[in-house]
VOPAGU-2260 file (C-alpha; in pm, 1 decimal, decimal comma):
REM VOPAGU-2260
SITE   aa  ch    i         X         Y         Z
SITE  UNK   A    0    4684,8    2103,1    8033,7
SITE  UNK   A    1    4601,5    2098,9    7652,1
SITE  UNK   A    2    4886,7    2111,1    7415,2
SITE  UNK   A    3    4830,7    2233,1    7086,7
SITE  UNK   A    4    4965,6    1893,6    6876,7
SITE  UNK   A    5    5012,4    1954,3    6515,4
SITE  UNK   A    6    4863,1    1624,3    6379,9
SITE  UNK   A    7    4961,0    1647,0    6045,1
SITE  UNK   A    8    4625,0    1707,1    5897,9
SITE  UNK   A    9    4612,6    1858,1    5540,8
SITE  UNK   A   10    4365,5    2135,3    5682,3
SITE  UNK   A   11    4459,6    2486,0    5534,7
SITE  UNK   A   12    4540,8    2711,8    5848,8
SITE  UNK   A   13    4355,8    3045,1    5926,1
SITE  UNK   A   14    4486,0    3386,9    5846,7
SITE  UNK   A   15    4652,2    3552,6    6189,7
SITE  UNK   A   16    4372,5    3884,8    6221,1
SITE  UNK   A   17    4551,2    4208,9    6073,9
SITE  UNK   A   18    4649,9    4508,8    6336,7
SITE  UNK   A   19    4392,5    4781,3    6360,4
SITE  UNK   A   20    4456,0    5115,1    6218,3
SITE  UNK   A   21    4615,1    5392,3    6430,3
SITE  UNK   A   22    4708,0    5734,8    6293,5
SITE  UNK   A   23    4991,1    5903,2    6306,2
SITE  UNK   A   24    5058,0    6098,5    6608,2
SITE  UNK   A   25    5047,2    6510,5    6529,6
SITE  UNK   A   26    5365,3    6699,6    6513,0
SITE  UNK   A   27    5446,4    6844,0    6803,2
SITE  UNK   A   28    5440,9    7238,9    6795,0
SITE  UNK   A   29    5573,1    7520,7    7004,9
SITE  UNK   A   30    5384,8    7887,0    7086,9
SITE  UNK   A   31    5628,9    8125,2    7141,4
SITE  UNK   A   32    5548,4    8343,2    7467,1
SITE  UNK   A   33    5732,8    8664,0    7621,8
SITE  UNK   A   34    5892,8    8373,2    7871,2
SITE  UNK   A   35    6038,0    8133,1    7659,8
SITE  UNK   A   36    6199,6    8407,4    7436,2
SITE  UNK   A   37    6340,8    8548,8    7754,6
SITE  UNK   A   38    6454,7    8177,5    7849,6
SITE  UNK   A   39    6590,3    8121,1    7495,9
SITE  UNK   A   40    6805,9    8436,8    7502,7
SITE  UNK   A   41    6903,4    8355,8    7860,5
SITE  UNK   A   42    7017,3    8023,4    7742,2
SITE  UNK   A   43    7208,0    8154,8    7413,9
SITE  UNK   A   44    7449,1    8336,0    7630,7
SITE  UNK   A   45    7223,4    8679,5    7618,1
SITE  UNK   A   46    7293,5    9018,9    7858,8
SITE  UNK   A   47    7028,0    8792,3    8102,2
SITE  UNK   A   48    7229,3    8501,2    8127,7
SITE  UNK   A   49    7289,5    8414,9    8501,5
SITE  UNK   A   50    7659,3    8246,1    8430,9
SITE  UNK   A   51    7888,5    8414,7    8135,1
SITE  UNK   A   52    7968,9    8156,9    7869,3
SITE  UNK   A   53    7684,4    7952,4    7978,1
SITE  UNK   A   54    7610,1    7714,7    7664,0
SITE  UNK   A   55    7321,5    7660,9    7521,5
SITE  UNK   A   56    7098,8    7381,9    7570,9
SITE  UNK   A   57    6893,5    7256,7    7171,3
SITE  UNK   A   58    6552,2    7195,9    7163,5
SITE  UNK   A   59    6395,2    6898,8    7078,4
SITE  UNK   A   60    6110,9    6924,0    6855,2
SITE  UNK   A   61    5909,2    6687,4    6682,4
SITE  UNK   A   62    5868,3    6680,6    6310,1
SITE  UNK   A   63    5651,3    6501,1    6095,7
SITE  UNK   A   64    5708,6    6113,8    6081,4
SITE  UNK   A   65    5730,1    6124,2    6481,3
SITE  UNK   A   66    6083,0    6164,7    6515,5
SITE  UNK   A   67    6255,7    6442,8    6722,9
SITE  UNK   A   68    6524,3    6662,1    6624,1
SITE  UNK   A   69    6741,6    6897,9    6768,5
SITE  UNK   A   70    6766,2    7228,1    6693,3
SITE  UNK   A   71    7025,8    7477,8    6819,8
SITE  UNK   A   72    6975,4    7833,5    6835,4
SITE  UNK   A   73    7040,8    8071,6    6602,2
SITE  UNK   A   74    7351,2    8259,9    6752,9
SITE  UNK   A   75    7711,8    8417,6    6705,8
SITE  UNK   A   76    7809,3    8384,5    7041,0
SITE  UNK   A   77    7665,3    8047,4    7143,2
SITE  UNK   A   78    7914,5    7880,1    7353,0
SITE  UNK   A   79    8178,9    8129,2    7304,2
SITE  UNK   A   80    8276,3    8336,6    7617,3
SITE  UNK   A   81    8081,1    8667,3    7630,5
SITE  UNK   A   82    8438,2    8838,7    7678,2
SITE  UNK   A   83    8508,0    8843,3    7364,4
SITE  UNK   A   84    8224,7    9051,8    7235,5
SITE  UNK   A   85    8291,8    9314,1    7447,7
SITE  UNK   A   86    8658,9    9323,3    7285,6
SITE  UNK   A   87    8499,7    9316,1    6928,4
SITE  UNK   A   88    8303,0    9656,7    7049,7
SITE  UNK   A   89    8629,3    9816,2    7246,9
SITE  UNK   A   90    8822,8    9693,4    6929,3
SITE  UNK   A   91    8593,3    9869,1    6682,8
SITE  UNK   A   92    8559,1   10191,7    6871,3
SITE  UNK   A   93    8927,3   10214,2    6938,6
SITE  UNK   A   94    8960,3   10175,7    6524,1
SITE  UNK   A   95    8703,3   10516,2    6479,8
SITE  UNK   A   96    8882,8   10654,3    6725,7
SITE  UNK   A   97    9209,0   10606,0    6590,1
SITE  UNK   A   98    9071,4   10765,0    6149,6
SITE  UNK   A   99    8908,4   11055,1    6372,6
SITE  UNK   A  100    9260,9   11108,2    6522,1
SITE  UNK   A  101    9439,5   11080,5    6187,4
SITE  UNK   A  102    9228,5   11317,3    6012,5
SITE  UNK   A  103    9216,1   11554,8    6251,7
SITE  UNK   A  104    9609,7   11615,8    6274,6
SITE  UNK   A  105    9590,3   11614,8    5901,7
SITE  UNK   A  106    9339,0   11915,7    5898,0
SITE  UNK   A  107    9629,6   12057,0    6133,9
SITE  UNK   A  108    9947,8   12012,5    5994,0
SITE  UNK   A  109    9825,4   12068,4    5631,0
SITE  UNK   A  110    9607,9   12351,9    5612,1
SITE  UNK   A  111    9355,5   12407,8    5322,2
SITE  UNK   A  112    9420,9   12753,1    5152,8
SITE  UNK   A  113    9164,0   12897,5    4944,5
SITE  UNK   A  114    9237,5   12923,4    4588,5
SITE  UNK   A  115    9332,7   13259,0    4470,5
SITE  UNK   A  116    9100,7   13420,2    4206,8
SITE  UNK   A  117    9216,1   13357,7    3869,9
SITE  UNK   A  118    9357,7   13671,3    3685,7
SITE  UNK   A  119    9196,9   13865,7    3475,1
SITE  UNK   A  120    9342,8   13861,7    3144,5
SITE  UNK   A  121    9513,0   14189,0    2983,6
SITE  UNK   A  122    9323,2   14186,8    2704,4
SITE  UNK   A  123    8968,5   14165,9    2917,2
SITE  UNK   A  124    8920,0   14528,0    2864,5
SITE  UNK   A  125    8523,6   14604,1    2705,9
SITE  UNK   A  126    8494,4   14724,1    2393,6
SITE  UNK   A  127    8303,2   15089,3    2312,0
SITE  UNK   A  128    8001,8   14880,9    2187,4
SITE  UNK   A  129    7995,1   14645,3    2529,3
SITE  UNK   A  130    8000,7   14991,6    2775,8
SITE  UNK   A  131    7640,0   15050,5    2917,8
SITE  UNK   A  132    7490,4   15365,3    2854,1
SITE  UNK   A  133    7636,2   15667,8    3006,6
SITE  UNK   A  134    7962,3   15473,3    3093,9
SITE  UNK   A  135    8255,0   15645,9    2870,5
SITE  UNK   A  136    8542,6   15380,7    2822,0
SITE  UNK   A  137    8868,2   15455,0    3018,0
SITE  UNK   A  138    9213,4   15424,9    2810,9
SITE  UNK   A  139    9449,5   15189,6    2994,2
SITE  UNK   A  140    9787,0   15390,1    3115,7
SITE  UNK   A  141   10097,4   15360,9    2903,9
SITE  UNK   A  142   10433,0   15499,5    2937,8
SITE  UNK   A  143   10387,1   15634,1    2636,7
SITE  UNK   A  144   10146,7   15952,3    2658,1
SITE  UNK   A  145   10238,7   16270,6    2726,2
SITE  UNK   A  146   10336,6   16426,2    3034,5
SITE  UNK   A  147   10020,4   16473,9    3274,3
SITE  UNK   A  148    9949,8   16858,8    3356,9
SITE  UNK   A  149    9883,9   16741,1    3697,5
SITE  UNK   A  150   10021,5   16553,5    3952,8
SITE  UNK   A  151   10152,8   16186,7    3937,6
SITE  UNK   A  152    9915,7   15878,6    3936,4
SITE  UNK   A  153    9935,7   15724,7    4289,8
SITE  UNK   A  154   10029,7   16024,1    4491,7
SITE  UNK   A  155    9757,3   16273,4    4526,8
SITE  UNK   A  156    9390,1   16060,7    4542,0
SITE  UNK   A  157    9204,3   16360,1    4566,6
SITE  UNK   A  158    9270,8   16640,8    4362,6
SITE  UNK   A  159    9357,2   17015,3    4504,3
SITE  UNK   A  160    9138,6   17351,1    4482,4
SITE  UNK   A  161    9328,4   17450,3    4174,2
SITE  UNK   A  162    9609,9   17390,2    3920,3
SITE  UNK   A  163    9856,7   17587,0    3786,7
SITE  UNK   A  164   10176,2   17532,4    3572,8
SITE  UNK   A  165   10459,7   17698,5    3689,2
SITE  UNK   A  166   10783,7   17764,4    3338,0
SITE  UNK   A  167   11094,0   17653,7    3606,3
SITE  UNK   A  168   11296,3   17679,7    3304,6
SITE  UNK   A  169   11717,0   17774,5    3429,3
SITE  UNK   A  170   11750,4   17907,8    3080,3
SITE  UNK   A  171   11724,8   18297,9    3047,1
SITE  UNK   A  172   11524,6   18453,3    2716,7
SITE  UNK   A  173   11403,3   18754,2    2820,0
SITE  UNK   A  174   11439,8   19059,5    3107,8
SITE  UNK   A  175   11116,1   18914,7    3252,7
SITE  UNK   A  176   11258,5   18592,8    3341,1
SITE  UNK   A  177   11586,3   18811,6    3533,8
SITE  UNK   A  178   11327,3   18794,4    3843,7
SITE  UNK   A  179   11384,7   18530,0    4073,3
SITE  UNK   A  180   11198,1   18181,9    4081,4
SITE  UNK   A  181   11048,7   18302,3    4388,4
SITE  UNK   A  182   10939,7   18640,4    4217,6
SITE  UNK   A  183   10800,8   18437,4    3942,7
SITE  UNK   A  184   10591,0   18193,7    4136,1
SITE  UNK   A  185   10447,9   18424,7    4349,6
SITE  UNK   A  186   10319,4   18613,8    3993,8
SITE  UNK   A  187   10182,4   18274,8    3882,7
SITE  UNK   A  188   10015,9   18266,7    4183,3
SITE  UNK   A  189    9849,8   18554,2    4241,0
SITE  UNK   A  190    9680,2   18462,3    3883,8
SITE  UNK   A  191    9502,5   18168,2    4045,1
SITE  UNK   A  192    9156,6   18284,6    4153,6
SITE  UNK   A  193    9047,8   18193,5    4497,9
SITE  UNK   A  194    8833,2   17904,6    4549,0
SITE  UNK   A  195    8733,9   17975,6    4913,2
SITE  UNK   A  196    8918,2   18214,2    5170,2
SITE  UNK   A  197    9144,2   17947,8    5218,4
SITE  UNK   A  198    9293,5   17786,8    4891,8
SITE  UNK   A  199    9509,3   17438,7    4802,8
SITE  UNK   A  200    9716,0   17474,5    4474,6
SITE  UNK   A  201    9899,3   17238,3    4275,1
SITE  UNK   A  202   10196,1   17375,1    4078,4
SITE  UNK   A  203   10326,0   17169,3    3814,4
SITE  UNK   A  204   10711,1   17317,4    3760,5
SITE  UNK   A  205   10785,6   17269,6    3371,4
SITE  UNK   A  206   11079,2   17303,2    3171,1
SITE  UNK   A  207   11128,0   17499,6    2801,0
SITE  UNK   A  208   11001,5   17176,2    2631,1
SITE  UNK   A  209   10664,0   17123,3    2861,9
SITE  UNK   A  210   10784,8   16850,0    3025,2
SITE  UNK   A  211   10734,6   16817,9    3393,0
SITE  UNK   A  212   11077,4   16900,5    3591,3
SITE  UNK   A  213   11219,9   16623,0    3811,4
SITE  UNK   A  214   11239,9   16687,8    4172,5
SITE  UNK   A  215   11632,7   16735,0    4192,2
SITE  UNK   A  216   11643,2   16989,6    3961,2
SITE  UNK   A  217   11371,3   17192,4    4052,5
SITE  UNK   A  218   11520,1   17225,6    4392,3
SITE  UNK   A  219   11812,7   17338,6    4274,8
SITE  UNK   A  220   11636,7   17637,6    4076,0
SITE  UNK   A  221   11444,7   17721,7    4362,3
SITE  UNK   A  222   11765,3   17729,0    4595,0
SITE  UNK   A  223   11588,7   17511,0    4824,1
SITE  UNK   A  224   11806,3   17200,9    4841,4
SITE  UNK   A  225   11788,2   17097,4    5170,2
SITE  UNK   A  226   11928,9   16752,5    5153,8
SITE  UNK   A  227   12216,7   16625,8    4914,3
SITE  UNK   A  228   12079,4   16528,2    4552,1
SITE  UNK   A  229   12279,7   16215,2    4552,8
SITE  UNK   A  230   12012,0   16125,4    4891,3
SITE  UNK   A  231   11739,5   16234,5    4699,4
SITE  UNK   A  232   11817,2   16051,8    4376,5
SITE  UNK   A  233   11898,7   15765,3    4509,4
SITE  UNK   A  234   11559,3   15707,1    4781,2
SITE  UNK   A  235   11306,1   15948,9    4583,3
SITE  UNK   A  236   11108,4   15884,4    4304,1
SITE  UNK   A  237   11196,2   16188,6    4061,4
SITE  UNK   A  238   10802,5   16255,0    4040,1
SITE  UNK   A  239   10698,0   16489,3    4348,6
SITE  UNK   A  240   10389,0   16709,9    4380,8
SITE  UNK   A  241   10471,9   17103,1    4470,0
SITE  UNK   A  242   10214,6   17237,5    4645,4
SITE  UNK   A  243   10100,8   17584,4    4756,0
SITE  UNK   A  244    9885,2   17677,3    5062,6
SITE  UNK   A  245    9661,6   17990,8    5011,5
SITE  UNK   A  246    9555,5   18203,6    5299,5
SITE  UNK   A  247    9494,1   18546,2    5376,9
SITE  UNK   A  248    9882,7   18562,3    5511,0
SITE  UNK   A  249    9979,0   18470,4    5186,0
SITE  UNK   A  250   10124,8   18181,1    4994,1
SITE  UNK   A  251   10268,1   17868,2    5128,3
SITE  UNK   A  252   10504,1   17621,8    4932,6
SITE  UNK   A  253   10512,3   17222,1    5022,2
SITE  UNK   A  254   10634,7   16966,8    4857,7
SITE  UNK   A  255   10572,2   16551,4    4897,3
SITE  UNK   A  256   10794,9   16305,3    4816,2
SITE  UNK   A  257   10760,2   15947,9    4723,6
SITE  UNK   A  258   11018,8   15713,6    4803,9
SITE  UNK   A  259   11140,9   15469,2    4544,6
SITE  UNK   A  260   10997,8   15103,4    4559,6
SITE  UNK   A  261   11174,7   14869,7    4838,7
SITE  UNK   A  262   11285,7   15181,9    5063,6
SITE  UNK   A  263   11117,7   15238,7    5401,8
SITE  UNK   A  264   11112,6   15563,9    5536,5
SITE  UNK   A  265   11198,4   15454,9    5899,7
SITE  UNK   A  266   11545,8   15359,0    5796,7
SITE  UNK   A  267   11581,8   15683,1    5628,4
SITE  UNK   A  268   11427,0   15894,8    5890,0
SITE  UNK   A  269   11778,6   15998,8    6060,8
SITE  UNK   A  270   11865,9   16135,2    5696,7
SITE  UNK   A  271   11634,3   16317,5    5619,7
SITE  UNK   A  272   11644,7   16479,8    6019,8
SITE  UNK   A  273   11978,3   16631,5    5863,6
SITE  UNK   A  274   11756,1   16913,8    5657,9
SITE  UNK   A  275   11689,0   17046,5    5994,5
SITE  UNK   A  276   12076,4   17193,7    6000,4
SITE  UNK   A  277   12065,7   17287,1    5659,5
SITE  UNK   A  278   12124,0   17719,1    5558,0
SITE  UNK   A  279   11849,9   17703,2    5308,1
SITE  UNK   A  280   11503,5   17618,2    5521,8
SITE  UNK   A  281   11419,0   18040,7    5460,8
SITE  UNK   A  282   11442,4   17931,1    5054,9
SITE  UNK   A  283   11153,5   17755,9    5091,9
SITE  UNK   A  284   10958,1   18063,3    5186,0
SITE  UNK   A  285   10790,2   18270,3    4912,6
SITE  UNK   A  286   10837,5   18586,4    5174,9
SITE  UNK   A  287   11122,5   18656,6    5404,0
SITE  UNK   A  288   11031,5   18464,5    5696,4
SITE  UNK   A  289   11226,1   18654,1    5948,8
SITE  UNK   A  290   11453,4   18501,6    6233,9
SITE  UNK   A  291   11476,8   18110,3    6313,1
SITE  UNK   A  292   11374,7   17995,2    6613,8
SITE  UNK   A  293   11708,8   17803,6    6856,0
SITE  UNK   A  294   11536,0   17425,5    6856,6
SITE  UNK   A  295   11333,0   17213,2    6671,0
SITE  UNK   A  296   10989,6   17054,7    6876,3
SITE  UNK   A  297   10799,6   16751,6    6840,9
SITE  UNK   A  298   10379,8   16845,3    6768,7
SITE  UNK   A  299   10087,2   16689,0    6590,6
SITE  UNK   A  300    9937,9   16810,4    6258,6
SITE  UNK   A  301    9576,7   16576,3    6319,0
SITE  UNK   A  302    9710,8   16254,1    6399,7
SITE  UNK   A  303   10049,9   16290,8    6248,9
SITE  UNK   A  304   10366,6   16312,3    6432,5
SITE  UNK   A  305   10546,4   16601,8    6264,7
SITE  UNK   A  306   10896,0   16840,7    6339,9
SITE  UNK   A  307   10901,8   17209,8    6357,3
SITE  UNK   A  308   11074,4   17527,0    6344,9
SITE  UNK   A  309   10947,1   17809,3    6426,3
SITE  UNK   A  310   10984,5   18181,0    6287,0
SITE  UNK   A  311   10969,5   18536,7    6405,2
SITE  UNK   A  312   10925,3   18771,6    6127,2
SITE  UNK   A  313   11033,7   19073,5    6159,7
SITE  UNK   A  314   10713,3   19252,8    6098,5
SITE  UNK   A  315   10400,0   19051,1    6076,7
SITE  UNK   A  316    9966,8   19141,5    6051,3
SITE  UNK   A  317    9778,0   19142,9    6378,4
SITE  UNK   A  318    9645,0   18820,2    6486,5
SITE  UNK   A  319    9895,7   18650,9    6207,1
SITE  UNK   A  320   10074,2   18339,8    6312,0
SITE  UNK   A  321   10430,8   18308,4    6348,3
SITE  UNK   A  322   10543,9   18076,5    6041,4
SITE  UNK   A  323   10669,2   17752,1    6049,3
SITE  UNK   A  324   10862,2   17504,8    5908,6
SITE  UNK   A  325   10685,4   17165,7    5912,8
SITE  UNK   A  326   10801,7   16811,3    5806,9
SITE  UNK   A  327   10678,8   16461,5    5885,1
SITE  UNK   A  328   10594,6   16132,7    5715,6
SITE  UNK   A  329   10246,3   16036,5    5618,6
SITE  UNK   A  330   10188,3   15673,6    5426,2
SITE  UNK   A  331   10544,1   15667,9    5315,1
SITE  UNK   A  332   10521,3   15999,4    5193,1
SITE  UNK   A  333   10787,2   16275,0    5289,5
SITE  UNK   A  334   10536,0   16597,0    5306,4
SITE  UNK   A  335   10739,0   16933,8    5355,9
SITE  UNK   A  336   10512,6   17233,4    5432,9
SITE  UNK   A  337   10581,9   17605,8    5550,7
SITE  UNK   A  338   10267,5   17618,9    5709,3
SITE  UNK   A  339   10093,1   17372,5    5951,8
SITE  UNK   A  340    9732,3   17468,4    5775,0
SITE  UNK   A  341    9881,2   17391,5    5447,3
SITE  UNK   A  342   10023,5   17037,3    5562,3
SITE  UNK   A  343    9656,3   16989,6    5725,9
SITE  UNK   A  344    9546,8   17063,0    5407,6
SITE  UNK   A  345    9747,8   16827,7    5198,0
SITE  UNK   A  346    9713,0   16552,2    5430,6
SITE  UNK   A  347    9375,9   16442,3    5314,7
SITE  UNK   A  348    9424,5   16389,8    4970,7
SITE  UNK   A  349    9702,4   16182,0    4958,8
């Protein structure tokens, strides 16, 4: 056995021989492949993970230097239970649910109402030198002008055949004026010319002055007040249009009446039935119309529900019609008519 005895000598020692060189090993690096993305998201707690709330497991890679390190996925619900994502989703749709809900019952109970149009100002009428050409400017309406020659604004929309103005004045200047109102009228009349064989004229009733008679009074001169002035007054406008029927039977009288604003003719309708009792229906004739019939009846003039009486004259032409008394309500309007042709007639214009 030979035992290495240090002797003491002074002899330098040798160098122990250095290590060789070895390089450093290469980082180790991952490929990522269809399979380990599907085992990654199985392992962070993905829709393919076999157990719920199954944690999951870090890789180890290696960086440079040689050491390893783990890294843990990327993910909001790693290690949490998978539960509670579903209640995140329920949670969220059951908070859209909930503003859909609101803002529906507010579209219900608090109804959007288009704004009305704003109004046009009074003074927006055009001048003469803004009218195109061949317009002619209209003058606005004012209490103040004259009395119209024909009949009130709002009542007839369509004009008749003819006009005439009728002097109802109750104050006597001459012998010609002894003659009754009906006498009178009918010579007015017969001074119209025809417009066809069958003819609709409007008589405007004036007083000594020119100025269009009011409906009361103008009854009363005719003898023809059927119902009691205070009525009339009190539910009629005093503007009325008198009109006369033209045939070749003669001359037919009508009236229509306007009610004042706020009444409603079908509280009023029982009142005004009372003119069917009333001694002065034959006043309304311009010619004797001969014996009343015993009853009133119900009939149609077009598509309005009217009341009649009818006459038997005492001698009449061949093939001429018994007369009538006709009376029914048309658009609020009262329209009185000895003849059902001449409330036919009437009808249409207002």
């Amino acid at each position: 056995m030979d035992l290495n005895v240090d002797t003491g000598s002074s002899a330098p020692r040798s160098k122990a021989a250095a290590p060789p060189l070895v390089p450093t090993p290469p980082a180790e690096v991952f490929i990522r492949t269809l399979e380990s993305d599907l085992r990654s998201f199985r392992e962070s707690g993905g829709l393919l993970a076999g157990q719920a709330g199954a944690r999951p497991k870090p890789e180890r890679v290696m960086v440079s230097g040689g050491a390893a390190k783990e890294v843990k996925p990327l993910s909001f619900f790693a290690g949490k239970n998978i539960e509670l994502k579903w209640l995140l989703i329920a949670g969220g749709a059951a908070v859209a649910l909930g503003a859909v809900l609101v803002y529906g019952f507010s579209r219900l109970s608090f109804p959007s109402f288009p704004s009305a149009p704003p109004a046009a100002p009074m003074s927006g009428l055009a001048s003469s030198s803004e009218l195109a050409a061949g317009e002619e400017e209209i003058e606005p309406f004012s209490p103040s002008e004259p009395e119209q020659t024909s009949a009130p604004r709002g009542i007839l929309r369509k004009p008749a055949d003819r006009t005439a103005s009728f002097a109802a004045s109750g104050v006597v200047e001459n012998v010609a004026e002894l003659k009754t109102p009906a006498q009178r009228l009918r010579e007015t009349l017969a001074a119209v010319p025809a417009a066809t064989s069958s003819t609709l004229i409007e008589v405007v009733p004036k007083d000594a002055d020119g100025a269009r008679v009011p409906l009361g009074q103008f009854l009363e001169r005719m003898d023809a007040g059927v119902l009691p002035p205070e009525f009339l007054a009190a539910r009629f406008a005093e503007q009325f249009v008198f009109f006369v029927f033209r045939d070749k039977a003669g001359f037919w009288p009508g009236f229509v009446l306007a009610l004042r604003p706020g009444e409603n003719w079908l509280f009023l309708k029982d009142e005004v039935a009372a003119l069917e009792r009333s001694p002065k229906l034959a006043n309304f004739f311009l010619e004797d119309p001969g014996e009343a019939g015993d009853e009133w009846s119900d009939a149609r003039v077009g598509d309005v529900a009217v009341r009649e009486l009818e006459w038997t004259p005492a001698t009449k032409s061949a093939n001429a019609a018994n007369p009538k008394f006709v009376y029914g309500w048309f658009r609020g309007y009262l329209v009185i008519s000895t003849s059902e042709e001449g409330l036919a007639a009437i009808l249409p214009r207002l």
